[in-house]
C-alpha distance (Angstrom), angle and dihedral (degrees) to the residues before:
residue distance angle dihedral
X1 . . .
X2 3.58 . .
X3 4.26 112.3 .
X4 3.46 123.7 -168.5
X5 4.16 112.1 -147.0
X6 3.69 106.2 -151.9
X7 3.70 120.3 -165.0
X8 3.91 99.5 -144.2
X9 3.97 96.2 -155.7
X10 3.83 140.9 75.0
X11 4.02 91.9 -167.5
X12 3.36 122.1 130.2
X13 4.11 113.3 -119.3
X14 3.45 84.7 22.7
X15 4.01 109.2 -175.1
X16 3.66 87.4 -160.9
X17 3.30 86.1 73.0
X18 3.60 99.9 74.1
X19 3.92 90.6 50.3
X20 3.71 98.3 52.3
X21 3.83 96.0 50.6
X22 3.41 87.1 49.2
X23 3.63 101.8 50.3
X24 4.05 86.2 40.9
X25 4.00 86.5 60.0
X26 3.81 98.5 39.2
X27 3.98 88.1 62.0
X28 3.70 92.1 50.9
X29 3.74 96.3 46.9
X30 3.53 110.3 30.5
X31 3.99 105.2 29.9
X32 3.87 134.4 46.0
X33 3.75 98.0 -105.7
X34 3.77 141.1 78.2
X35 3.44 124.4 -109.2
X36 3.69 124.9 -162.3
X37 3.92 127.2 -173.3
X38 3.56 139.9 -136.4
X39 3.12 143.0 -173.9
X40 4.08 133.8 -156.3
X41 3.56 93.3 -151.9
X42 3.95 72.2 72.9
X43 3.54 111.3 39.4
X44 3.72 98.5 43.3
X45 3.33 95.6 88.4
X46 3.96 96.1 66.1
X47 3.63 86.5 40.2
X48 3.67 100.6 61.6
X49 3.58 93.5 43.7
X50 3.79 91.3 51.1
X51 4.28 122.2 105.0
X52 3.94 109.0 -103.6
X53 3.62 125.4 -93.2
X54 3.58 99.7 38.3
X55 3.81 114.2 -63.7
X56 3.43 92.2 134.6
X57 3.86 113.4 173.5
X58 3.78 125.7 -23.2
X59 3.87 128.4 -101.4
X60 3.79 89.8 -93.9
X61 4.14 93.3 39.2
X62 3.40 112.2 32.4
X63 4.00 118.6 172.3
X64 3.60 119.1 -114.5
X65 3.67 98.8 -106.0
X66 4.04 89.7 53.0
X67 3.82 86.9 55.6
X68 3.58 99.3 50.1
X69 4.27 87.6 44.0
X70 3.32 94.2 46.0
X71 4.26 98.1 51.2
X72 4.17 86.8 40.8
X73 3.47 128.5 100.8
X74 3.47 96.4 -166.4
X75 3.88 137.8 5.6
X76 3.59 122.4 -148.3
X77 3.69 114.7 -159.4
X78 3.87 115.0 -153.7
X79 3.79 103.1 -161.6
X80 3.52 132.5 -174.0
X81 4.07 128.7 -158.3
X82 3.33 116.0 -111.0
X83 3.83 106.4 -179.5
X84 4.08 96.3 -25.8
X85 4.00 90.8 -41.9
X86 3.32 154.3 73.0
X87 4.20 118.9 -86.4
X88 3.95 120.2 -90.7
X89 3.78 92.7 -124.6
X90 3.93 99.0 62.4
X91 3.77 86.2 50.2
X92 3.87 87.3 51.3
X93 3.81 90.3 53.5
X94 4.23 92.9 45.7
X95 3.80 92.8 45.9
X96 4.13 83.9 56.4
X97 3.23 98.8 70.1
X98 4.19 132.9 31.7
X99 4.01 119.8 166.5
X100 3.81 94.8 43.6
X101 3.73 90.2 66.5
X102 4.26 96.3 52.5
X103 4.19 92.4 131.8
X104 3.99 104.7 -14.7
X105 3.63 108.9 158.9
X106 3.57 109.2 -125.2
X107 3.62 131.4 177.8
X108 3.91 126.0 -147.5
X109 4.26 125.7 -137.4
X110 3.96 119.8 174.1
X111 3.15 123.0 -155.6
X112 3.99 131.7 -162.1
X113 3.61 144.9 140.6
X114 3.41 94.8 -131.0
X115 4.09 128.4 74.6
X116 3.95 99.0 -86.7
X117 3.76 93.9 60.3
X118 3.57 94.4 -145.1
X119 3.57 101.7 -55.6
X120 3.88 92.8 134.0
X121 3.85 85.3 61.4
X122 3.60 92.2 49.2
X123 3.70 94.2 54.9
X124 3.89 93.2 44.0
X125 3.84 92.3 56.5
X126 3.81 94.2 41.9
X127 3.93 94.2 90.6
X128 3.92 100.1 35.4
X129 3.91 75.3 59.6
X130 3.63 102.6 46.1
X131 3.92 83.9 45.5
X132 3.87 91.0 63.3
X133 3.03 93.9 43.2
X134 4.08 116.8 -103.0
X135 3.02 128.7 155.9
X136 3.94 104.0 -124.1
X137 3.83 117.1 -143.7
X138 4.13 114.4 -116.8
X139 4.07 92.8 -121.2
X140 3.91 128.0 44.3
X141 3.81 121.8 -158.4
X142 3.66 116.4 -131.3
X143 4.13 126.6 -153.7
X144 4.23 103.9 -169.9
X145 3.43 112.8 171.1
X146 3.32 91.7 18.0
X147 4.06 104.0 165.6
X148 4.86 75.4 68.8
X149 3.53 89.4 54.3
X150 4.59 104.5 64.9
X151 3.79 131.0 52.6
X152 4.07 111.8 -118.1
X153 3.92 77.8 -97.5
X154 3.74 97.1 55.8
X155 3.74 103.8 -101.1
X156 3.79 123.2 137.3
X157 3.95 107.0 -113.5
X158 3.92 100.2 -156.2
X159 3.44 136.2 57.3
X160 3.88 102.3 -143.7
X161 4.18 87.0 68.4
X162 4.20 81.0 56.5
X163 3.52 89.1 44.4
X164 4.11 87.0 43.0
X165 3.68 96.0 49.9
X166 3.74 93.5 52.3
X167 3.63 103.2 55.8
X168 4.29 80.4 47.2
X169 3.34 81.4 70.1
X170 3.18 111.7 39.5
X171 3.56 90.4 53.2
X172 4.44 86.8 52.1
X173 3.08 86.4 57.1
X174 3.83 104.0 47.9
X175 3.51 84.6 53.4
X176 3.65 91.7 55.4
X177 4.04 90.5 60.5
């Protein structure tokens, strides 16, 4: 299976950061898919320019996001919480496109410093999703305190978020089936 990590948020300092890369690399190393990531500090520039409602590029130009949506199996959205929901810029990129999404799998990880670990942002993005027309993953992944979970050098300190991450995807990819 081929899963797309996006990073949801253009922020600067962005402790997201830390989560997507490492969810990017877990797939890679420890499972049998590949993982590719992207970032909307990236993609927002095709999205902004794009016509409303989701015609994204043509057949013979297609934006950047539409390419990488279109050659995923699944997405996996790590979100952070920015004042109980999800950032503007991620729903910039989603409103960019529509028919490319009809039944992606996509799976859902917040992100936050605080105790809730994004889950408010999770449930706020839930029915822009389902409106597109993803297929939302049973199980989301949550990252609270997130700043207590990396090493000044990135690395995850505990093994219950390794053990955490792999029933994630285990459970993306029963969903896929």
């Amino acid at each position: 299976m081929n899963i797309t990590v996006v990073l949801g948020t253009a922020r600067i300092n962005r402790n997201s950061e830390l989560v997507a890369h490492f969810i990017h690399d877990y797939i890679n190393d420890h499972t049998e898919h590949q993982s590719e990531l992207a970032d909307v500090r990236d993609l927002n520039q095709d999205a902004v320019t794009t016509p409303p409602w989701g015609e994204g590029g043509t057949d013979s130009n297609p934006t950047n996001w539409q390419i990488i949506v279109q050659k995923s199996d699944a997405l996996i959205f790590v979100i952070p919480e920015y004042n109980h929901s999800f950032p503007g810029e991620l729903k910039i990129l989603l409103d960019s496109l529509l028919t490319d999404y009809k039944n992606k799998l996509v799976g859902l990880i917040g992100v936050s410093t605080g105790s809730f670990g994004g889950a408010r942002a999770g449930e706020h993005i839930k029915p822009v999703l389902l409106k597109l027309g993803f297929k939302i993953s049973n199980d989301n992944l949550y990252f609270p305190n997130v700043t207590d979970k990396f090493s000044d050098n990135g690395k995850v300190i505990d093994n219950e978020t390794n053990d955490r991450v792999s029933r994630f995807i285990n459970e993306l990819e029963m969903v896929s089936k």
